[in-house]
Rosetta silent file (secondary structure, phi, psi, omega in degrees, C-alpha in Angstrom):
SEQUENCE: XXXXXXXXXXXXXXXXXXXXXXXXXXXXXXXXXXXXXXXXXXXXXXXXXXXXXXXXXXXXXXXXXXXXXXXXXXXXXXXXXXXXXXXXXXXXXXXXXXXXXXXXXXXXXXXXXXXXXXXXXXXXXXXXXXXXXXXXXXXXXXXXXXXXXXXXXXXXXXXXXXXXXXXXXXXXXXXXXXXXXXXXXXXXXXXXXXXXXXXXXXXXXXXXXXXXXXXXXXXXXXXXXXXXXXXXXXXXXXXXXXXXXXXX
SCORE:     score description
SCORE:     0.000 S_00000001
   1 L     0.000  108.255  177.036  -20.701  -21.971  -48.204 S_00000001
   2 E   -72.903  157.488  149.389  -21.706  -21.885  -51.902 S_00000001
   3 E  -122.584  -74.900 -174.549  -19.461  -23.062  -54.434 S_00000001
   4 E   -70.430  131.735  165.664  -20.758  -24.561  -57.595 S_00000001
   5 E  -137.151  163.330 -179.558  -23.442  -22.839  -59.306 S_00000001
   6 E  -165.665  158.056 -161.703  -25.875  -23.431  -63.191 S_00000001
   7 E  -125.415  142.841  142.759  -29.066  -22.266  -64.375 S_00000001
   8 L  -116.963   24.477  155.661  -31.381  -23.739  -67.128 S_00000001
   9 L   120.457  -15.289 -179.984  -33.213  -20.749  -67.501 S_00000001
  10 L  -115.199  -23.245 -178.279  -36.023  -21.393  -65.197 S_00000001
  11 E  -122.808  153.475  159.668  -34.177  -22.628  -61.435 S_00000001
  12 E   -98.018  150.827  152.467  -30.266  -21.869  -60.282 S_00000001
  13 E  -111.436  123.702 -139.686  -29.018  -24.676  -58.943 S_00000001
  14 E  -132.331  119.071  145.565  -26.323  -24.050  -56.015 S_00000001
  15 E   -87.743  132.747  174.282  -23.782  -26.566  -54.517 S_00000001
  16 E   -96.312   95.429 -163.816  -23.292  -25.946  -50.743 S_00000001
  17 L   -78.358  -24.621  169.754  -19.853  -27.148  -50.301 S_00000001
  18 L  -108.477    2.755  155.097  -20.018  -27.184  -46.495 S_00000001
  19 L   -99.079    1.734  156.264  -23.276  -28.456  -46.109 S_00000001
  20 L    64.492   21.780 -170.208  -22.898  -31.262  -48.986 S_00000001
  21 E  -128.763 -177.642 -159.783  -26.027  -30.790  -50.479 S_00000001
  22 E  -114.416   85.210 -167.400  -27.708  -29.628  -53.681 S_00000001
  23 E  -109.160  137.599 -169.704  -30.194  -26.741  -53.665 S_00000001
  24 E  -106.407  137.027  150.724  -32.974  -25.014  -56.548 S_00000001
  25 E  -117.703   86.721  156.629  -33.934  -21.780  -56.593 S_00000001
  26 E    -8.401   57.124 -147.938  -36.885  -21.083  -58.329 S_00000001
  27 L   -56.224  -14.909 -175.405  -36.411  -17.888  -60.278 S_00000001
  28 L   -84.151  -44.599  175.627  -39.628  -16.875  -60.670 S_00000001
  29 L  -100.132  -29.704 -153.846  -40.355  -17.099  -56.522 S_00000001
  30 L    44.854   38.107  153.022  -37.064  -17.501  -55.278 S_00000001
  31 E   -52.774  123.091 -170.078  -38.575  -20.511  -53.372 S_00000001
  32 E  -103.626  135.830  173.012  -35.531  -22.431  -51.995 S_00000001
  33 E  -161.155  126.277  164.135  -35.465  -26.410  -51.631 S_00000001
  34 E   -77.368  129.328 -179.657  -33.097  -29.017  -51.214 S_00000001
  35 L  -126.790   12.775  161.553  -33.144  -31.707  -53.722 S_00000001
  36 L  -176.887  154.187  173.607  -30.145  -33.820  -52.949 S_00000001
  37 L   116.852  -12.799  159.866  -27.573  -34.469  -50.380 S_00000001
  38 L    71.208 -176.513  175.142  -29.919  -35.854  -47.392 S_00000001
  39 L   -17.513  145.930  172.848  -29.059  -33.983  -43.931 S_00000001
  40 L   -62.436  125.841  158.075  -26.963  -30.847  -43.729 S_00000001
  41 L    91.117  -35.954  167.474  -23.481  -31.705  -43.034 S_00000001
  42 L   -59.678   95.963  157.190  -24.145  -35.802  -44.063 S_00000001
  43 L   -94.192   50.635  152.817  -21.178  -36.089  -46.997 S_00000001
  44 L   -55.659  -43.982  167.665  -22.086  -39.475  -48.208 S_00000001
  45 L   -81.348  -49.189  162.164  -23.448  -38.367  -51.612 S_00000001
  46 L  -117.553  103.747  164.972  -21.325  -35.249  -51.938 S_00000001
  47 L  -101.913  106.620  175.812  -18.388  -34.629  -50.182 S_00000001
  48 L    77.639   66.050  164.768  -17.022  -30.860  -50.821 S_00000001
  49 E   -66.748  133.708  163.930  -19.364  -30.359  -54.358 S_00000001
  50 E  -136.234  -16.642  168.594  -17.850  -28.000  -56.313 S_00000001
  51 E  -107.754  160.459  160.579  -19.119  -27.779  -60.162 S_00000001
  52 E  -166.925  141.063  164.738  -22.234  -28.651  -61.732 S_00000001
  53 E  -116.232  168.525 -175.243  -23.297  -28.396  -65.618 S_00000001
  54 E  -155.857  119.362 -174.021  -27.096  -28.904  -66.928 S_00000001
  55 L   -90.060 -152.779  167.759  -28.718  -30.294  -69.224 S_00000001
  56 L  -103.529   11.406  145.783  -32.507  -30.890  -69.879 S_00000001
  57 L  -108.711  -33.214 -154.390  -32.750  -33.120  -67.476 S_00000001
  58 E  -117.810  144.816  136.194  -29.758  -34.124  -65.335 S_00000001
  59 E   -91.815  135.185  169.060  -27.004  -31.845  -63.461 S_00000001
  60 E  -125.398  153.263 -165.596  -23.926  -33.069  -63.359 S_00000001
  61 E  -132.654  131.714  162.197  -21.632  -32.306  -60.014 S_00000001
  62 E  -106.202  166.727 -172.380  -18.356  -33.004  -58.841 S_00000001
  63 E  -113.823  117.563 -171.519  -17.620  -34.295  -55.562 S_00000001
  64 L   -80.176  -60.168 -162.761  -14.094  -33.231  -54.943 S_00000001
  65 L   -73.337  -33.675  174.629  -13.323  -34.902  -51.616 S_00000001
  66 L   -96.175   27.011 -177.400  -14.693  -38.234  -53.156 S_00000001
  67 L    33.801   85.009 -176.012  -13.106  -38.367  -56.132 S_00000001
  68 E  -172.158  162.307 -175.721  -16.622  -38.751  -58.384 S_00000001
  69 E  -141.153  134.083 -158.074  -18.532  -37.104  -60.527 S_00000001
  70 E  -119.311  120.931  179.569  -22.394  -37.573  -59.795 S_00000001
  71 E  -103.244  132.384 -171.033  -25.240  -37.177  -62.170 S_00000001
  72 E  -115.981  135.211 -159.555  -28.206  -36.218  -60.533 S_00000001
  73 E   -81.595  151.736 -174.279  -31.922  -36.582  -62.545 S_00000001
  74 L   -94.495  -21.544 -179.412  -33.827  -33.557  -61.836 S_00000001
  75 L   -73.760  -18.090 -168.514  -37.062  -35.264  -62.744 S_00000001
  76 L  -141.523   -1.158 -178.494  -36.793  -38.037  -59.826 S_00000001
  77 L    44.950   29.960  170.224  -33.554  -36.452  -57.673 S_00000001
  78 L   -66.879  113.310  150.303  -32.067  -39.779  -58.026 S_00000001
  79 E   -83.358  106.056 -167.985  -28.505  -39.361  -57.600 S_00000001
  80 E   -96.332   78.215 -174.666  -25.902  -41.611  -59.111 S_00000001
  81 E   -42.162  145.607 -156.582  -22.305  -41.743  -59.433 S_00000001
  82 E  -129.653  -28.663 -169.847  -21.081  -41.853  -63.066 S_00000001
  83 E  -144.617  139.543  167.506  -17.459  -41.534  -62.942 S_00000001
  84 L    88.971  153.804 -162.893  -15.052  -42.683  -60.015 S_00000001
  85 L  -136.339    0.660  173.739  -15.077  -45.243  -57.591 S_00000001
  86 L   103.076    4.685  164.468  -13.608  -43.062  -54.596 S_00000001
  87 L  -100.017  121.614  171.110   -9.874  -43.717  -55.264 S_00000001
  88 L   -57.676  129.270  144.826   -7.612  -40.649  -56.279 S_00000001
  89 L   177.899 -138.474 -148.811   -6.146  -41.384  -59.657 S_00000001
  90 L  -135.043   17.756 -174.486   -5.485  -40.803  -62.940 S_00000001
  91 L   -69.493  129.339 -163.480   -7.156  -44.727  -64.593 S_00000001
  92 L   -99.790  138.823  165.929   -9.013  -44.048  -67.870 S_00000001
  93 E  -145.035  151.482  171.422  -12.055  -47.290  -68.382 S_00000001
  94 L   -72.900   -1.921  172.395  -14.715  -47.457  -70.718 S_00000001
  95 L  -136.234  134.560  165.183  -16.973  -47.809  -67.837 S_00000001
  96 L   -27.889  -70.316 -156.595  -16.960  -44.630  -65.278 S_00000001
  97 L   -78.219  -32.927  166.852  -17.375  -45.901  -61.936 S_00000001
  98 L   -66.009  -44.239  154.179  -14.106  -48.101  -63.104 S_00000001
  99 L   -24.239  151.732  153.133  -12.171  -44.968  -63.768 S_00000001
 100 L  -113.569  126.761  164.616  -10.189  -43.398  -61.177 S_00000001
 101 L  -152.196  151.582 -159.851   -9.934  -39.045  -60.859 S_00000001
 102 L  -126.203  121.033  139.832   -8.410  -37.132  -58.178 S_00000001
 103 L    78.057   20.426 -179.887  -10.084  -34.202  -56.937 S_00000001
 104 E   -23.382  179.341 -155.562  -12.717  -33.472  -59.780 S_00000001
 105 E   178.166 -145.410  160.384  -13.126  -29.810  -60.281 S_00000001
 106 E   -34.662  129.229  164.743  -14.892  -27.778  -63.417 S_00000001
 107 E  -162.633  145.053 -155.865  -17.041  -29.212  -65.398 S_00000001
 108 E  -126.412  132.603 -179.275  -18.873  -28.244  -68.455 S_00000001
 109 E   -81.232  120.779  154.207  -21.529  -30.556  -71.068 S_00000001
 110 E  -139.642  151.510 -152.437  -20.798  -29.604  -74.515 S_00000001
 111 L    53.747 -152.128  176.703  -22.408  -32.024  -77.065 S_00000001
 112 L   -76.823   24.356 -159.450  -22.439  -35.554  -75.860 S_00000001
 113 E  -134.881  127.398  149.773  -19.401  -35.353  -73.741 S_00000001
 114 E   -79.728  137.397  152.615  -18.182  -33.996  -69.812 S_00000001
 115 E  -102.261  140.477 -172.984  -15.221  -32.139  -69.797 S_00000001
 116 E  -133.880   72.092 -161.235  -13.714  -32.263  -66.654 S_00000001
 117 E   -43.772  129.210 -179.653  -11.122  -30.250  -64.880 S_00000001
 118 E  -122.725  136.734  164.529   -8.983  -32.302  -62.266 S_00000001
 119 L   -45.925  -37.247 -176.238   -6.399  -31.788  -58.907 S_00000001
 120 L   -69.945   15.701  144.270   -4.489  -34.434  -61.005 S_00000001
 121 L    62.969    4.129  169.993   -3.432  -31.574  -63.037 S_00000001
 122 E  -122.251  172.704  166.215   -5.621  -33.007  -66.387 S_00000001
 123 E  -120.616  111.397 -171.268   -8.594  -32.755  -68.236 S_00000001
 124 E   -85.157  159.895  170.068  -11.147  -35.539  -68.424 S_00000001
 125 E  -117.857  123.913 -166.045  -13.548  -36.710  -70.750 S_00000001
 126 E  -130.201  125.988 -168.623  -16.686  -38.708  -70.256 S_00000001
 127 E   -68.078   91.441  168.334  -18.364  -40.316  -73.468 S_00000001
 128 L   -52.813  -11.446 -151.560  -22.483  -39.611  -72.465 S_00000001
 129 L   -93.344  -25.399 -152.150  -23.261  -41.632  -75.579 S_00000001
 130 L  -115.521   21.169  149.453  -22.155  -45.212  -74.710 S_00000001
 131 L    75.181  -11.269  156.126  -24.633  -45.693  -71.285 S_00000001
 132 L  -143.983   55.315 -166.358  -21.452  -46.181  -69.404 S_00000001
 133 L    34.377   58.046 -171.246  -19.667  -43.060  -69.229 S_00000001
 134 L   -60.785  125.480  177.769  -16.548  -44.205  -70.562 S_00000001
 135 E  -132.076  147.508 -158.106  -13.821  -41.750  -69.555 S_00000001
 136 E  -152.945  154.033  177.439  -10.375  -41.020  -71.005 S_00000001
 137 E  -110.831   96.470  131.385   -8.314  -38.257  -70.629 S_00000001
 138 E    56.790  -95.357  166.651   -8.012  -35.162  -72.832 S_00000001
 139 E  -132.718  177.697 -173.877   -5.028  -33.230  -71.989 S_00000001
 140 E    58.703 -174.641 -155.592   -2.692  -32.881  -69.454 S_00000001
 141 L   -67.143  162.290  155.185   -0.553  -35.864  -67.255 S_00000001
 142 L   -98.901  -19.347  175.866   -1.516  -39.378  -66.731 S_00000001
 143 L  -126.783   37.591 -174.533    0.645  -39.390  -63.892 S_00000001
 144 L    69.087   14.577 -161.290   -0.048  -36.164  -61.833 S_00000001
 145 L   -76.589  136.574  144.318    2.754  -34.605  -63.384 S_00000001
 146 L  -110.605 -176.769 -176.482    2.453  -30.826  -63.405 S_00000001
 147 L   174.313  147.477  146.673    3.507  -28.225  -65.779 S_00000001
 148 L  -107.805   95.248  173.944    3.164  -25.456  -68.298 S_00000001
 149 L  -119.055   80.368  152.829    3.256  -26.954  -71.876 S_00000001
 150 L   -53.440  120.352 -148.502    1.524  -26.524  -74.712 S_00000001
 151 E  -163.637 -171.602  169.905    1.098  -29.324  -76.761 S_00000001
 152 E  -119.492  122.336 -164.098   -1.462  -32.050  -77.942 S_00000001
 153 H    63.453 -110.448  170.937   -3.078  -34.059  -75.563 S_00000001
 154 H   -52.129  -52.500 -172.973   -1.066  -35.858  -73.002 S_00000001
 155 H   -32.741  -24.702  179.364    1.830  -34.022  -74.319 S_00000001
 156 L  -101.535  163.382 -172.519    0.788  -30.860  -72.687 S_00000001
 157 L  -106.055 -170.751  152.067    1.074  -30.113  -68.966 S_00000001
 158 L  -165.955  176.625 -164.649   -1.242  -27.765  -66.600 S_00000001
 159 L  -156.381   74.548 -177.653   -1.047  -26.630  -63.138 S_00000001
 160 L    87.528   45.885 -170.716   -3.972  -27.050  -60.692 S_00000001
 161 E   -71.752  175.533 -149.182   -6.649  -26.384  -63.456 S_00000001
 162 E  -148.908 -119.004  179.020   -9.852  -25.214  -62.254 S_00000001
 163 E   -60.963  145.835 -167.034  -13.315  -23.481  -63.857 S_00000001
 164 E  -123.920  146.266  170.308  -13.846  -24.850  -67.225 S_00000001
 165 E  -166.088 -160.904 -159.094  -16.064  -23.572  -70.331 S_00000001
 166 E  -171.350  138.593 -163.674  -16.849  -23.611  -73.667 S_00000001
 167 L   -98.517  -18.598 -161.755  -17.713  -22.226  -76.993 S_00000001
 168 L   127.504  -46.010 -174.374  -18.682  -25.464  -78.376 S_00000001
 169 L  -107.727  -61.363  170.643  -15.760  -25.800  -80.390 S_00000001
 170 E   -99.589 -179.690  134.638  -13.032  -25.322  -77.810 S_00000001
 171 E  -103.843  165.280  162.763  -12.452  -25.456  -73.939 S_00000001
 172 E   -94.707  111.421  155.306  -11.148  -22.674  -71.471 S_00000001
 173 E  -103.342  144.473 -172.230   -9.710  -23.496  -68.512 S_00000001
 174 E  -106.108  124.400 -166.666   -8.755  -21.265  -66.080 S_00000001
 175 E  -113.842   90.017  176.906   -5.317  -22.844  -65.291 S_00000001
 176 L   -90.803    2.766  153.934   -4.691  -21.547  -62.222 S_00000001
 177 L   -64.783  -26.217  172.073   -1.271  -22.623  -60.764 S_00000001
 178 L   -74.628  -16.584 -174.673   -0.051  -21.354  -63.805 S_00000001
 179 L    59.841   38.951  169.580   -1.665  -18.074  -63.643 S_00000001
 180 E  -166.676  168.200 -178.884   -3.323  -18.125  -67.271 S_00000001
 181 E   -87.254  139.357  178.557   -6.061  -19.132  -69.294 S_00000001
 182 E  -115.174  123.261  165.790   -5.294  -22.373  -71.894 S_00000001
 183 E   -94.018  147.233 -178.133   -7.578  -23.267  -74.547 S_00000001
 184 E  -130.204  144.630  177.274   -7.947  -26.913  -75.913 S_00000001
 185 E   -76.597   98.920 -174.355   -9.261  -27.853  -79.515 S_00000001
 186 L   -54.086  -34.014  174.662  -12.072  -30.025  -78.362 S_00000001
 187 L   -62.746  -38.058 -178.935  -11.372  -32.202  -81.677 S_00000001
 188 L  -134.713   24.184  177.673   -8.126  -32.599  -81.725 S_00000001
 189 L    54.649  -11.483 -165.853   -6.725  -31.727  -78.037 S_00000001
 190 E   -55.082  117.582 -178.054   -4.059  -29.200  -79.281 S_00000001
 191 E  -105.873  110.115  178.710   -3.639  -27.024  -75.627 S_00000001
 192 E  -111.799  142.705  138.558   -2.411  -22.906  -76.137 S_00000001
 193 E   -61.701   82.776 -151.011   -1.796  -20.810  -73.786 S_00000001
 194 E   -59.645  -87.179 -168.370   -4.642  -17.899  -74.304 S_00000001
 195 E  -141.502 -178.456 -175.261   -3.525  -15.474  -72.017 S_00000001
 196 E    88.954  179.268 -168.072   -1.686  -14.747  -68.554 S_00000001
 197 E  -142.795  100.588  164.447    2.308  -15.610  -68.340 S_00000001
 198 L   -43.937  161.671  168.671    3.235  -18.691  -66.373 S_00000001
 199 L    89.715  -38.791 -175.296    5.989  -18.185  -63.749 S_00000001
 200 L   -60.420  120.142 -178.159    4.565  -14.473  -63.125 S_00000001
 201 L   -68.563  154.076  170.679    5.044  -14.132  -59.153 S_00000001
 202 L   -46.991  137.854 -174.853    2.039  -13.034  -57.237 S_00000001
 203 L  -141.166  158.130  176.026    1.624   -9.561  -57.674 S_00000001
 204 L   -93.935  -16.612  168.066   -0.535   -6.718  -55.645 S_00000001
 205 L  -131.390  133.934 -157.302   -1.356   -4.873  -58.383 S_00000001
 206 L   -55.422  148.185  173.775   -2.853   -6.316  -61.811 S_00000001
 207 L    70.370   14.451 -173.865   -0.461   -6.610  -64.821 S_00000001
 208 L   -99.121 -175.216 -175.837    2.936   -6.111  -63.001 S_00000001
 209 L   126.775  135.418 -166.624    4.966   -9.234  -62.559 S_00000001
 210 L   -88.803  127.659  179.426    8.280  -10.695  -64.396 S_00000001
 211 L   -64.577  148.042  161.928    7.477  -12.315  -67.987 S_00000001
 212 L   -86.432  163.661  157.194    8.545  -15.611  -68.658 S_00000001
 213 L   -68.093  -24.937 -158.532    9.310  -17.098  -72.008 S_00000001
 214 L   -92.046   23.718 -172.039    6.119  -19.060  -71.652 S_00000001
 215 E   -96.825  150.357 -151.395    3.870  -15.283  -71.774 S_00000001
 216 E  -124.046  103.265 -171.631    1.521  -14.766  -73.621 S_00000001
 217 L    55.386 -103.832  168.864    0.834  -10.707  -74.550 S_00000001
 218 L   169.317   50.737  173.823    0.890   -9.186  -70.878 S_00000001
 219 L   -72.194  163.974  161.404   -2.055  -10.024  -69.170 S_00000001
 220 L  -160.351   88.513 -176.000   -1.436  -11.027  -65.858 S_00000001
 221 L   -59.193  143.791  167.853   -3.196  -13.161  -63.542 S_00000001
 222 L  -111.945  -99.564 -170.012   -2.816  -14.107  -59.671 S_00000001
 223 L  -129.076   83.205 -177.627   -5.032  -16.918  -59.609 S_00000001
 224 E   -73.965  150.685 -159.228   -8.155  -17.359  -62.044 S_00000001
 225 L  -131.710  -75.472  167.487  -10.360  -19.240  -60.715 S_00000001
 226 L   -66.127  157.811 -178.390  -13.394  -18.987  -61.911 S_00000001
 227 L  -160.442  125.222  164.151  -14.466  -19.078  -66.126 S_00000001
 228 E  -150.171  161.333  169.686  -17.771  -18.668  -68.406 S_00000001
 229 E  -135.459  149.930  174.870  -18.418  -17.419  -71.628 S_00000001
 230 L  -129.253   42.318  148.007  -21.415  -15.724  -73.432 S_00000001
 231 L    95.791  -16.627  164.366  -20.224  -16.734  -76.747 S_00000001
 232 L  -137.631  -21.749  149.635  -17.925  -13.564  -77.561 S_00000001
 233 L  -108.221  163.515  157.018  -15.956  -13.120  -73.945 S_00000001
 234 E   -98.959  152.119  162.864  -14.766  -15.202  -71.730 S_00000001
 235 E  -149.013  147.887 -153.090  -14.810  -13.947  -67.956 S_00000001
 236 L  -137.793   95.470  162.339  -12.890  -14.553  -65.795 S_00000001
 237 E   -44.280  117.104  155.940  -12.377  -14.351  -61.533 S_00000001
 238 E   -94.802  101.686  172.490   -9.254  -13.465  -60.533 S_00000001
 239 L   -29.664  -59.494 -167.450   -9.351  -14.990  -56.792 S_00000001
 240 L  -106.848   -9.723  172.270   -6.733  -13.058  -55.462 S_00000001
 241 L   -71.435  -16.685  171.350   -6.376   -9.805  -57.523 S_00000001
 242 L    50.559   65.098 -160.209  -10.345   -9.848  -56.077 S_00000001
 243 E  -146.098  137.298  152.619  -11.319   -8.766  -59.976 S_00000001
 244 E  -113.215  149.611 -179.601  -13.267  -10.031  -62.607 S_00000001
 245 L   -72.582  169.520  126.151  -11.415  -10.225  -66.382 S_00000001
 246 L  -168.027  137.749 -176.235  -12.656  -10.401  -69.630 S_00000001
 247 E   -69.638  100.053  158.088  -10.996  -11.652  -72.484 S_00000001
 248 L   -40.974    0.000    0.000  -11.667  -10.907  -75.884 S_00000001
């Protein structure tokens, strides 16, 4: 069962969420190899991977079930834990593996920083710069709290956010308990509600659905899931509408 997948232009790299391992595909051959995760079905290293971003060396992946976020070198397939110590929570430390995060999720490199999408209803941040991934949190609760609120930083809520991306300048999140996309001002954390309408009940056919006060135009999502951008849309899997968006 794939989940997580990233490219750097010459291999894909695929997490196998029920086999717990890490796999390249060679684009050129489409030669297949595992290059982390030891035996099929052994979740020691990765339990339930579900993201991975890439740099020019490293992928980084979270491990959902093990509350961690694992950077793995591509040059030596060393794998390391970077963030998390294997306790769900919500503890921000200037060193990683001291941190606590429940349930890691999206996660996207932009500059010298992970952003990191959480079950714990926030979005983390991990410093790349200071050799010991210092992580602090973004937006959203400190205490699991969910919500939909726009705001700056803590001050704003989310609700189960999920695929994460980036322009450079902001993030995306596909906030998907909420049924919309929220962007945050990577500089200054300020979190809007892009599109979708919190509140909007599951619906069978795209855009119906009762507006809230919190809506946003009259887009209307059942559960995005997925998010990327190529620098002028974002697109976006809707999970249960079994659609992909895209946003202007």
């Amino acid at each position: 069962l794939p989940t997580g997948i990233t490219t750097d232009g010459v291999n894909v790299y695929v997490a196998t969420q029920s086999k717990c391992q890490i796999v390249k595909i060679k684009i050129s051959t489409g030669s297949i190899s595992v290059i982390s995760g030891g035996a099929a079905y052994s979740c020691t290293t990765y339990n339930l991977p579900l993201a991975m971003t890439v740099d020019s060396s490293n992928l980084y992946i979270t491990s959902f079930s093990n509350n961690k976020v694992i950077k793995l070198d591509l040059n030596t397939n060393l794998a390391t834990t970077i963030v998390g110590n294997g306790s769900s929570g919500f503890a921000d430390n200037v060193i990683g593996t001291s941190a606590t995060i429940m349930g890691p999720r999206g996660i996207i490199k932009v500059g010298n920083s992970l952003f990191i999408s959480t079950g714990g209803h926030n979005i983390r941040r991990v410093d790349l710069t200071t050799g010991t991934y210092s992580t602090s949190t973004l937006a959203g609760s400190t205490t699991g709290v969910n919500g939909a609120v726009d705001g700056v930083g803590t001050a704003s809520l989310f609700f189960s956010p999920f695929a994460i991306s980036s322009d450079g300048t902001n993030l995306y999140v596909a906030d998907s308990g909420n049924k919309t996309i929220r962007k945050i001002v990577i500089s200054s954390g300020l979190v809007t509600t892009l599109t979708g309408c919190d509140s909007a009940p599951a619906a069978t056919i795209i855009g119906t659905g009762n507006p809230s006060l919190a809506c946003t135009g009259t887009a209307r999502y059942r559960e995005p899931s997925g998010l990327t951008s190529d620098g002028y849309y974002l697109y976006v899997s809707d999970d249960l509408d079994h659609v992909i968006r895209r946003v202007e």
